[in-house]
N, C-alpha and C positions, 0 to 999 in steps of 0.2 A: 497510861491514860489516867489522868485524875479524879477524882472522886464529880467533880462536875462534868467529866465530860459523860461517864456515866450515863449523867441523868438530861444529857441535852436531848432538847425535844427536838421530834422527828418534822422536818419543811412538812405543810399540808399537802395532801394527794388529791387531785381535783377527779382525780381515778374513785374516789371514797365517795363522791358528793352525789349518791345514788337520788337520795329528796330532790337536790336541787333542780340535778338533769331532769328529772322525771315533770318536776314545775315547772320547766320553762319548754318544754318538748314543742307546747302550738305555739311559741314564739321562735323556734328556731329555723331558718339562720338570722330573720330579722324583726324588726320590730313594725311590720305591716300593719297597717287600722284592721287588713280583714282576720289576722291572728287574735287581736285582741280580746273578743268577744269568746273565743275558746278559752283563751288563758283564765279572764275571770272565772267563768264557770267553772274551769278545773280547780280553781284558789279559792272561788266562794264555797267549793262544796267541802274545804278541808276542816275538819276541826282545829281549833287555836295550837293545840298541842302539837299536830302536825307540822302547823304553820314554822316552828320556832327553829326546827334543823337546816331546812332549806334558807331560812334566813341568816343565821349561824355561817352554814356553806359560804352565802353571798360574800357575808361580813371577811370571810376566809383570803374571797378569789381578791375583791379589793385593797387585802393587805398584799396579796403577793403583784399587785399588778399597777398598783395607786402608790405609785414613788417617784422620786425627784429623778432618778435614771431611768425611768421608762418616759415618762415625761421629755425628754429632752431628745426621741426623739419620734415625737409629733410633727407634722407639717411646719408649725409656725413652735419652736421650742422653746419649754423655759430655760432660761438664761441668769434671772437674779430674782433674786426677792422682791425690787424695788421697780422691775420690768415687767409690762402689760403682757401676760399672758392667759392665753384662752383655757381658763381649767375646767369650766362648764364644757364645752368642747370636749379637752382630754377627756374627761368624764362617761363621754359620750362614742368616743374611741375605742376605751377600758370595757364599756357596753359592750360593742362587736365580737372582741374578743371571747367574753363570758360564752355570750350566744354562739360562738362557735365553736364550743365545747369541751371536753374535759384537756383533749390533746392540745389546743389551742393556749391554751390557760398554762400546763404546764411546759409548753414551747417559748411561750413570752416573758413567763415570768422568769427561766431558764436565763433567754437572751433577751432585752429589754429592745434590742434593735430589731427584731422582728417586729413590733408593734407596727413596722411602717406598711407593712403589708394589709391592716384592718385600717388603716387613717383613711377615709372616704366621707366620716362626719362634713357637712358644710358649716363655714363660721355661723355662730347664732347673734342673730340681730335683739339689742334691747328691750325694741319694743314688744317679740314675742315672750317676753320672761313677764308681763302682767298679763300673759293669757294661759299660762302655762302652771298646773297645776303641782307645788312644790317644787318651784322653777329652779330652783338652786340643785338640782338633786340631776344625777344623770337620766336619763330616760326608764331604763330597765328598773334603776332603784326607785322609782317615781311608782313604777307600775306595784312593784312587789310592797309597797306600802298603805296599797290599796287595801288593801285587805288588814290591815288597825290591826296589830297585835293588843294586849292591854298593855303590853311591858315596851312601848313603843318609846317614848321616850328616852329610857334606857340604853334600846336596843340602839336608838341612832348617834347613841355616843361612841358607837366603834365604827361609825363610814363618814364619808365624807360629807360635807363638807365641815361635820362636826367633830369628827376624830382628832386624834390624837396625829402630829407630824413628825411620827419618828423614821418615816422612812424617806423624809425629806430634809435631809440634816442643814439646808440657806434658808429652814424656815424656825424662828423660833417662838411662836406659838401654833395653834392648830391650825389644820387647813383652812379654817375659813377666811385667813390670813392668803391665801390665794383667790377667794372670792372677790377682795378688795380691790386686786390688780387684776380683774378680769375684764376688760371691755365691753363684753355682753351681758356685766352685771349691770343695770341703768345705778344710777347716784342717788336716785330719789325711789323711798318707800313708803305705804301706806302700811298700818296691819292697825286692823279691826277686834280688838279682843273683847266681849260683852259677856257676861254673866249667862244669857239664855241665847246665845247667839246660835242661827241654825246649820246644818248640817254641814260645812265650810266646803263641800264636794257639790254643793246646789249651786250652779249659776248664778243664782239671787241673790248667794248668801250676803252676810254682810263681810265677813273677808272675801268673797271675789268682787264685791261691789268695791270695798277699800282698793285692790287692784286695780280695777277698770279708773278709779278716781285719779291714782296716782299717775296710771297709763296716761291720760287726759293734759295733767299738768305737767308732766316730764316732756310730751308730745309739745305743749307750747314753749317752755322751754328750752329744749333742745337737749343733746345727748351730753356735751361739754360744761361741767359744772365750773369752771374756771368762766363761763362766760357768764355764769347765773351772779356770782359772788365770788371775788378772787380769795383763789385760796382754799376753798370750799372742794370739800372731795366728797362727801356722802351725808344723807338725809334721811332721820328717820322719821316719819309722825307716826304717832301709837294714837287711837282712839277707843277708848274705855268707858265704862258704864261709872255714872256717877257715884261719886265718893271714895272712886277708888284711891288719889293722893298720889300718881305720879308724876315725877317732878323734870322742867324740861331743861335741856344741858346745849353749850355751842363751847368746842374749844377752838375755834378759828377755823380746822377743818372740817371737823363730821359735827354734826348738831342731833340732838335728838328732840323733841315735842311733843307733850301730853298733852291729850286735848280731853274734856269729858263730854260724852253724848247728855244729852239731856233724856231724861225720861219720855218726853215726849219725842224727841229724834227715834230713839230706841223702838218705839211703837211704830215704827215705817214701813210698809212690809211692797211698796211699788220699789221697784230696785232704780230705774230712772232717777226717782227723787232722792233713793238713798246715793247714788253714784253725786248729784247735784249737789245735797250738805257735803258730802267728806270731798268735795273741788273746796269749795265755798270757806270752809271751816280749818283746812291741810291751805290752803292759798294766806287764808291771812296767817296761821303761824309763821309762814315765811317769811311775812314781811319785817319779823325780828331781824333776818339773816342781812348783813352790808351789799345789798342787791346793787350790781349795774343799775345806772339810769334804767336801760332798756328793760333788762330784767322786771325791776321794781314798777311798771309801765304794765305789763302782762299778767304779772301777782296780784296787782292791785284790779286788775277786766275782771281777774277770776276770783277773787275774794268778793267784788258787787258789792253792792252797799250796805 
């Protein structure tokens, strides 16, 4: 044996993941609304310190179970790089599995073709991803984020859909590189970033307000961005607190658009009217983009005078 085989580290043991089981105990086997109210409470009363193994663990189960061979075989499977496939879904598959605990985890990750035994997810419809709180994210990981570590940032550089794809070798950059070819990801984004912006988990806020906006205009749109502007694959408008200086981009596909709130916008605190400016204000940037007749027709009702 050679001097590195030595020191090769040992596969994770979901057998070890004592934190983790022990956090998700009121959501096991599922993710029920009436479990939820338990889970928080057992994760609100953890200290931060607590928090970070059981999240560690997560980050673990995701590597052994988030790859391009477990992946392929889901219900609807991926197949290339360049083919629509549901990774919010798999996502949410990968979920099942977790929740059904230690044995599960290391049976799937084992043999990647058992996964087909937890595939019961339903495909996710567009429109529910601007109602959906870190909609990009699987359910389970949505929940355990609840709880803001400080080193949060960080931490979400080792799961999806910000990670790293090395256990998907037809991908060459990160996963989010599958978000793009997911169907249930809509084309068209809003994000609300403001200097005193409020707690972004308050319905009101102004990023669930940027959501509900976007929801609004993608809704008259439609779900097909080849219908909006040929060619056109994804849209982002950013809306930011005055003088911040960002600058907006279209390479014929994906477009991005800075827009700045006014100080007086900023001051808005009915969410009605704040969902109204960012139609209003996200509609006319669009009308930069080479819109269909039709398209350029509905951009221009919701842009108003």
């Amino acid at each position: 044996m050679g001097l590195f085989g030595l020191f090769k580290s040992k596969p994770p043991d979901p057998q070890t993941w004592t934190q983790l089981w022990s956090l998700l105990a009121p959501l096991r086997p599922s993710l029920d609304r009436a479990d939820l109210s338990a889970w928080r409470a057992t994760a609100a009363a953890l200290k931060e310190a607590d928090r970070r193994k059981p999240f560690d663990q997560l980050a673990e189960a995701y590597g052994l179970l988030n790859t391009e061979q477990h992946a392929r075989y889901v219900r609807l499977p991926f197949t290339a790089p360049d083919r629509p496939f549901e990774y919010r879904r798999f996502l949410r598959v990968v979920d099942a599995v977790v929740l059904a605990g230690p044995d599960a985890v290391a049976r799937v990750a084992a043999d990647p073709s058992a996964l087909r035994g937890y595939d019961a997810a339903p495909s996710l419809d567009p429109i529910a991803f601007y109602d959906e709180s870190l909609p990009e994210m699987g359910a389970l990981l949505t929940l355990l984020i609840m709880v803001r570590p400080s080193e949060l940032g960080m931490w979400l550089l080792r799961l999806p859909p910000y990670g790293p794809a090395t256990s998907w070798p037809s991908i060459t950059g990160g996963t989010g590189q599958l978000m793009r070819a997911d169907p249930s990801v809509p084309w068209l984004e809003f994000e609300v970033e403001l200097d005193d912006d409020d707690d972004p988990d308050l319905p009101d806020s102004w990023e669930r307000c940027g959501s509900q906006a976007a929801k609004r205009v993608f809704t008259s749109l439609g779900a097909d961005p080849q219908v909006v502007a040929p060619g056109l694959r994804a849209v982002m408008v950013e809306f930011t607190s005055p003088d911040v200086g960002l600058e907006s981009e279209f390479d014929g596909g994906s477009a991005s658009f800075a827009i700045e709130l006014t100080e007086q916008d900023t001051e808005i605190t009915d969410p009605r009217t704040r969902v109204d400016l960012l139609v209003r204000r996200g509609a006319a940037a669009l009308l930069d983009l080479p819109l269909t007749p039709e398209a350029r027709e509905v951009v221009v009702e919701l842009a108003g005078p």
